[in-house]
C-alpha positions as CSV (number, residue, x, y, z in Angstrom):
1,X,23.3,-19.9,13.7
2,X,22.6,-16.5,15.6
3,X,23.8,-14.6,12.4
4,X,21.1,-16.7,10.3
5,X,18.8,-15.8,13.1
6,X,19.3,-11.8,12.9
7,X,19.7,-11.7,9.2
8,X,16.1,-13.6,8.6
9,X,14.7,-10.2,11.5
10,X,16.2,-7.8,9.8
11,X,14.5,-9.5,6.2
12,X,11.2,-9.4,8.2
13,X,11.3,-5.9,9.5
14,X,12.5,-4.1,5.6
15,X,9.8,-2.3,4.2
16,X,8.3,-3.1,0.6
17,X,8.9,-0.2,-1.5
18,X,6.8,0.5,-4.3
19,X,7.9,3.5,-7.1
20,X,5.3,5.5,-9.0
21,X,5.7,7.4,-11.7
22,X,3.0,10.4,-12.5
23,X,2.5,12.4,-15.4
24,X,4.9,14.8,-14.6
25,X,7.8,12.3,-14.8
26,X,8.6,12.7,-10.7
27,X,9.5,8.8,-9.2
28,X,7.8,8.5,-5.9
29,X,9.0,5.7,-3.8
30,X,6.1,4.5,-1.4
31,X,6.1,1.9,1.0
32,X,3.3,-0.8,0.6
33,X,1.8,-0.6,4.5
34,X,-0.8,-3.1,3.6
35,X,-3.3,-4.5,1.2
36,X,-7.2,-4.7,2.3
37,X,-10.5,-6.3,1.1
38,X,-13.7,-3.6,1.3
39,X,-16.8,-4.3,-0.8
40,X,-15.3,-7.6,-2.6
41,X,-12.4,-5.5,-4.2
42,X,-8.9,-4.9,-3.1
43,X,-7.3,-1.9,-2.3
44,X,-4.0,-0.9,-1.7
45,X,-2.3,2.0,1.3
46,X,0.5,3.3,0.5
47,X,3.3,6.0,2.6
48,X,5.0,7.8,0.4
49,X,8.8,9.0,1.0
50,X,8.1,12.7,0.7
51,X,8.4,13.8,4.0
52,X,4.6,14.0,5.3
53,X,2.3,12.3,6.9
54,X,0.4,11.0,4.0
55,X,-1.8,7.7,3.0
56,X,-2.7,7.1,-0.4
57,X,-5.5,4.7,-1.5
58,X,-5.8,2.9,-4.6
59,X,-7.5,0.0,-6.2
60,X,-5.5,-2.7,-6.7
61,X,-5.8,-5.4,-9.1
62,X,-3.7,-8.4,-8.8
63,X,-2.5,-11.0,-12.1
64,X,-1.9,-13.9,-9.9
65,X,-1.0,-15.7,-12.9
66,X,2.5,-13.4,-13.5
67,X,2.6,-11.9,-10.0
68,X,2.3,-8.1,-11.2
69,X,-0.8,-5.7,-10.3
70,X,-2.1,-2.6,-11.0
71,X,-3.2,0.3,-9.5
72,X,-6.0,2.3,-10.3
73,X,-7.6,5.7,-8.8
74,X,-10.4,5.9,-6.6
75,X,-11.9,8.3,-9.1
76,X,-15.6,8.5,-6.9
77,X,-15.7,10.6,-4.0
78,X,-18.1,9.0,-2.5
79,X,-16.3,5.5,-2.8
80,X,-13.4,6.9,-1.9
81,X,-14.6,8.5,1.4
82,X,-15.9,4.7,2.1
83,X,-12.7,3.3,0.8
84,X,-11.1,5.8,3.3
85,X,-13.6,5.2,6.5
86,X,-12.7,1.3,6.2
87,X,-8.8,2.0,6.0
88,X,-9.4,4.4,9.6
89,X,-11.2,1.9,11.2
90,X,-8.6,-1.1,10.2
91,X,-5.8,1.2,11.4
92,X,-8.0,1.8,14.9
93,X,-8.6,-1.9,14.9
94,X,-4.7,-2.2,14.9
95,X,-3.6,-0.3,17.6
């Protein structure tokens, strides 16, 4: 029963891991840290495994009917400095 026990933890605490695949070919793998609501639409953070310190944003778009999504660039500046703003103050409201 304790072995159930850890096993279900150690479930809870693994990271969902994302890979993305750019133009150039390179696999990124990226850990989901979270999805968010800002403005009615979803958006997605993501930590990628290259070794910064980086967040990347992106719109995300759900099919709840198959269970896949997509993701789409934040191709406005200015909606992405918003999109960016609300993310900050989530994180600050975390901690």
């Amino acid at each position: 029963m304790t072995e159930d026990k850890n096993r279900e933890v150690e479930e809870q605490e693994e990271a969902e891991v994302i890979t993305l695949e750019f133009d150039e070919g390179e696999p990124v793998d990226c850990e989901i840290m979270g999805i968010f609501d800002f403005e009615g639409k979803d958006y997605i953070a993501l930590i990628p495994d290259d070794g910064s310190d980086d967040v990347w944003l992106y719109g995300y778009i759900e099919d709840e009917d198959d269970g896949t999504f997509e993701l789409e660039d934040i191709e406005d500046e200015e909606q992405f400095k918003k999109v960016a703003e609300e993310f900050d103050a989530i994180m600050a409201e975390a901690e």
